[in-house]
Structure formats: C-alpha cells, structure tokens
N, C-alpha and C positions, 0 to 999 in steps of 0.2 A: 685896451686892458685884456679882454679876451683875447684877440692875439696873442701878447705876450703869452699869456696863463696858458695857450695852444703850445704853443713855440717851448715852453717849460715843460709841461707833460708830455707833449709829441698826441695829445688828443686835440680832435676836433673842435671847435667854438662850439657845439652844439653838444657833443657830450660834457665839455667845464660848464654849461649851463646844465645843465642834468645832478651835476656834482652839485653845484650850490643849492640848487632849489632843492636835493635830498637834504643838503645837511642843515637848511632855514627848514623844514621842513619835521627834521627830530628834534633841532633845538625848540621850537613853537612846540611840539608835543609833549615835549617835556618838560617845557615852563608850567606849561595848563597843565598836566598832569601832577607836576610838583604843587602846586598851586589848592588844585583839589582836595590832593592830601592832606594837606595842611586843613583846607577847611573842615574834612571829614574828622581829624584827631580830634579838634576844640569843637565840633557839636555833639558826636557819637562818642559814649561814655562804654557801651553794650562792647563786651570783647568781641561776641558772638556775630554781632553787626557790623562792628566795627571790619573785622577780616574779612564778610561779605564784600562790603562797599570797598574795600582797598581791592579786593581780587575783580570786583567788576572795572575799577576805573583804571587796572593795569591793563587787565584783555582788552577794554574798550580803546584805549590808548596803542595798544600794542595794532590793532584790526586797522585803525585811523590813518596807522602811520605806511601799513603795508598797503592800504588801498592807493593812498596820497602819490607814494614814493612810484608804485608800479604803474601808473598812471603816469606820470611823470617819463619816467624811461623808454614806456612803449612808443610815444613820440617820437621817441633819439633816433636821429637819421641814422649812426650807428648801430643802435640795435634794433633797425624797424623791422629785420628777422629775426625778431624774439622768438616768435611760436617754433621756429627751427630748432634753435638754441636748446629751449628748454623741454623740447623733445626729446633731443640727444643729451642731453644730462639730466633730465629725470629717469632715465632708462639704466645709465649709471648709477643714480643714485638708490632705485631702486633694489639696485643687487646690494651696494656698497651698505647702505644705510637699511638694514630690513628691519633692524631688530628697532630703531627710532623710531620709524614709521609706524609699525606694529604697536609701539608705546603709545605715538600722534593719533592714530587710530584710536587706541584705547579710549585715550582721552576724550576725544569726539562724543564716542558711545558713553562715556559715564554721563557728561555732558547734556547729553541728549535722553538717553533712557532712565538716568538718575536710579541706577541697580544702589546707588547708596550717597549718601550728602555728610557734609561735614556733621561730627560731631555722631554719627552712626557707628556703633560697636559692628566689628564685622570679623568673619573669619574667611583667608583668600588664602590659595596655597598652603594651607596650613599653619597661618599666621595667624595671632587674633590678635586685635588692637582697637583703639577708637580710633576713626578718622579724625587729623588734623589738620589736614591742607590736600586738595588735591590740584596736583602739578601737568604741565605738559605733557610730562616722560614718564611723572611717578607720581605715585598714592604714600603718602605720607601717615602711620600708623602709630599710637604709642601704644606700643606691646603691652599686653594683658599675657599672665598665666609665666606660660614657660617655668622656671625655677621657682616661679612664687605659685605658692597651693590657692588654689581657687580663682576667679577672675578677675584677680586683680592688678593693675600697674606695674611695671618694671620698670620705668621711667627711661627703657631705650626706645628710640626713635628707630621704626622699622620701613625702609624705604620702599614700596612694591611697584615694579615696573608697571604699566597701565596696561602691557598687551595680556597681562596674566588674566585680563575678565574674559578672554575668548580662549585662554587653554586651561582654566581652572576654575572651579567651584565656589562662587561668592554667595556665604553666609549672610545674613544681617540679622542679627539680634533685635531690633527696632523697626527695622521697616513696616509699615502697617499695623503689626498686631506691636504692639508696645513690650508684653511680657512673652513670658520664658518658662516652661515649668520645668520642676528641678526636681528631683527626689531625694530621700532619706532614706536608707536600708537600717534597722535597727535587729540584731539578732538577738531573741534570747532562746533560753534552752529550753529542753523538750517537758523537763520537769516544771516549768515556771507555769506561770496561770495566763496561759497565752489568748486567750479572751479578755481577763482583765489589761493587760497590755493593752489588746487592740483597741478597747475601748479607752484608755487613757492616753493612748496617740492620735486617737479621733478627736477626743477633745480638747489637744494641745494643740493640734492642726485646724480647730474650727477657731481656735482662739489667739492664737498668733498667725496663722495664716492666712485666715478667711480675707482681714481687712486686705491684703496686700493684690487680692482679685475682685476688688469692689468695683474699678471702673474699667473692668477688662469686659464686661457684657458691650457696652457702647463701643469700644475701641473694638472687638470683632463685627460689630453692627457696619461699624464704617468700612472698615478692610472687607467685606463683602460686596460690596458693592463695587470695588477694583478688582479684587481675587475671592476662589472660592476659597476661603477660609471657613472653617463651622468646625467648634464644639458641643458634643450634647451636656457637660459635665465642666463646669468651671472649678467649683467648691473641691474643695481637701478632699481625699479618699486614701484611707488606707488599705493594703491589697496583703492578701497572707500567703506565703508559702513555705514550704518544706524543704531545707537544705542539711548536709552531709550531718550538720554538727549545733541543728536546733531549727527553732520556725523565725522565718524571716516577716518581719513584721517592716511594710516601705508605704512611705508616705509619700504622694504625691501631691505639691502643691502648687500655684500659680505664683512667679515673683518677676520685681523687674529685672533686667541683666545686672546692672551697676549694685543691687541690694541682694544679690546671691549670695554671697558669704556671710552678710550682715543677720538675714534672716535663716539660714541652717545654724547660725550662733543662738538666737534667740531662742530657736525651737530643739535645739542639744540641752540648753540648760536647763529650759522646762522639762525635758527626758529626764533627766539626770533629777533635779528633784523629785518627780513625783514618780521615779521608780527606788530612789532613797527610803520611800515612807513604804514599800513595800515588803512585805516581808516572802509572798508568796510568788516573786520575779526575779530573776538574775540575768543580767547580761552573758550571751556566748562568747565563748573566745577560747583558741585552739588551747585542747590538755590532751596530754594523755594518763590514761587509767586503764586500770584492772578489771573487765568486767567478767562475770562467773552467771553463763545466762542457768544453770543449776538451779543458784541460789537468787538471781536478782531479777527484776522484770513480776510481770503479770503474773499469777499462779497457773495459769490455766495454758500461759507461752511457755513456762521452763521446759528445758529439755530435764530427760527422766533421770538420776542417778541408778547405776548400777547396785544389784542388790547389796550387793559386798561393800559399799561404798557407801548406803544410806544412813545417817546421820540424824542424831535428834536436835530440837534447837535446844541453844541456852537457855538455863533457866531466865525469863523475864523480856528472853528476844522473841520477835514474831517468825522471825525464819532462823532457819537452822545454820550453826556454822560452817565455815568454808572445810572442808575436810582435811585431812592428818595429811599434807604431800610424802612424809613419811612412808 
C-alpha cells in the first residue's frame, strides 16, 4: 500500500508515512479539542471565563499539535536536513514577512509581560478602546470616544496590530491603580461671589464625589508594592484661577474610567441647582460689552475725566452718567 501511495505521489514510503501520522495527528487534536469545548460551554456560564478557557484550549491545542507534527518530520529521511532548510527560509522569511513577526513578537510580549489583559480600557496609538480578544497578529479593541463625547462606546471593533507595543505608547486606564481622575472647569464672572462658588463645589464634590474614591486608598496600597505609585491627596479639591473672562473655579475628583461621563452628569446637575438658588453667582460665557472704565469699576481705579468733560450723576444714580458723545 505504501508503495503504491509512493508510486502515486512520486514521494518516498517514508515521507507518505509522515503525511498520515500529520494528518491522524490534527484529526486527534481536534476531536479532543472540539470535545473540550463542548464541555467548557455546558459547565462555564461566566462570558468572562468562558473566552479565558476557549483561548487557552485553542493555544494549548494549537502548541500540541506543532510539537507532535515537527517531531514527527524531523525523523523523515527526507527532511533529516531540516536545520538546513529552515535556515534558508527563515532568512527569507525574515525579510518577506517583518511586519507578521513584528505582530508574533508583539504577541509574545503582551503575553508575557501582560502591559494589559482582556477586558483593560487602554489607549495604544491613539486609539482608545476596551480590550476584547487579544490575537496572534492583533489586539482587538471596541472603540471608546472618537465621535461620541466622552469615553464612551462606538460599538466599532478596532483591530491594532500587536508590534504597535514596541513603537508606541500603551495607556491602561485599569492596570493597578483602578481609578482615573477627571476634572471639572466651571467658570463664573468676576462680579459673582466667587468664594461662595468655591465653597459650594467643595461641597458638591465631597458629596458626589467623595464616595467614588472610597476604595482607591487600598487599591494604591497594592499597586505600590509593584510600581511606585503614591498620592498625598485622594479626596475632591477644588483649585481657583484667573482667566481672560472670569475666575475659573475646577474640581478635581477621583472616578473610575467606565463611570466618567456618568459621574461629571451627576456633579453638573448638582452645579446647576445650587447655583440656581443663587442670586449672587452667574455662569461666564463669551459677550461682548461696552465698558467706560471713567464711569465703571473701583472709584479709586477710574481713569480721571477731562475738566470739560466732567459730569454730575443722575439724580438718584450713584455714579455719574456716560457723557453727551455729542
């Protein structure tokens, strides 16, 4: 039978047995492996788990089948100068294939140094997404941000090549420290009661915010012990300053990534009501106006009117009217 099957292909008895034992060899691996799967769907309910354990019994299946098969070959009296072979065509492949390998590489390293795990918000080439599979050749991402305000879902699938972790910048929102801190700039004008403000975004910041950094003490406790991470200041703070067109009143608070839009909602609306009930605060926003520093400002800041020019106020006004352009 060998024979013939020699005499048919014009190979050797010795490579048609190399051929069968490969292909008894995938069929067996992929019985057991179909096999597995199947047990793994009816006992794991967990999505989370569930794509763990499929991704492990695929590479474990896949690693089984390369050991088996190339073991098997390197026998064949035909290719007992393999190490030759695939000296002279990994050297081709080298050139041919950079950018795969580069990806194979990739993969290795995530692998191995775990810069991010499934289920990791991350930002890589400028991309943000959560991780959802990560592949041979590619990092599988569903896009956060882009066209949609804030960080949330676009529901496209964004593929990233794996070699992009050794030419570019990998984020993680999640890795060790769990949270994210986010800011609020709220502007109001220079006439407002900008104390009262600040004091009433401290305290919509201790009270919507606070909770949201309650177990962020422990979670940097851990992540020091891997990286130097340290905060001297966890809790809400709001910071004051001076811009073109009023005082910038910015709240900085601790949140998680996935709850950033959720919680700048909560903490705008408590803005917005309790600067409603105020009578002595306004929101900034671009106007333009007529100012006459003469007649308006400090008494002690106006610039001086000419004698010719000086003016009494209206009866019942505190300062004097704008003069005759007449």
């Amino acid at each position: 039978f060998l024979d013939k099957l020699s005499d048919w292909t014009g190979l050797g008895p010795t490579a048609v047995v190399g051929i069968a034992q490969t292909l008894a060899v995938l069929v067996v691996v992929l019985v057991v492996r179909h096999v597995v799967l199947r047990v793994i769907r009816r006992q794991v309910t967990d999505v989370r788990a569930h794509y763990l354990w499929r991704r492990s019994v695929n590479y474990t299946a896949s690693g089984v089948a390369i050991l088996l098969i190339a073991s098997i070959w390197v026998g064949v009296g035909e290719f007992g100068n393999i190490g030759t072979f695939l000296g002279l065509l990994s050297a081709g492949v080298a050139i041919a294939l950079a950018d795969p390998l580069t990806n194979l590489a990739g993969w290795l390293f995530i692998f191995a140094r775990r810069p991010f795990n499934v289920g990791d918000r991350i930002e890589i080439d400028g991309q943000i997404g959560d991780v959802i599979d990560v592949r041979l050749f590619s990092t599988h991402l569903l896009e956060c941000g882009n066209w949609v305000d804030a960080d949330q879902a676009t529901g496209r699938i964004l593929m990233i090549p794996n070699g992009k972790v050794f030419k570019s910048t990998v984020a993680n929102y999640t890795h060790g420290f769990q949270h994210i801190w986010d800011e609020l700039p709220v502007l109001v004008t220079f006439e407002s009661d900008w104390r009262r403000a600040k004091q009433l975004l401290t305290e919509i910041a201790d009270t919507v915010a606070q909770p949201l950094s309650a177990g962020a003490q422990e979670q940097i406790r851990r992540a020091a012990s891997r990286q130097m991470i340290f905060f001297t200041k966890l809790t809400p703070i709001v910071y004051t300053q001076v811009k073109d067109s009023g005082v910038l009143l910015t709240i900085r608070y601790l949140t998680l990534p996935r709850e950033r839009r959720m919680s700048a909602q909560r903490i705008w609306e408590a803005i917005l009501d309790a600067f409603g009930k105020e009578s002595g605060i306004d929101f900034a926003y671009p106007t333009v106006r007529r100012y006459l520093n003469q007649l308006e400002g400090k008494p002690d800041a106006r610039a001086k009117l000419p004698a010719d020019m000086a003016v009494s106020p209206a009866p019942g006004s505190s300062s004097p009217p704008p003069p005759d352009p007449g």
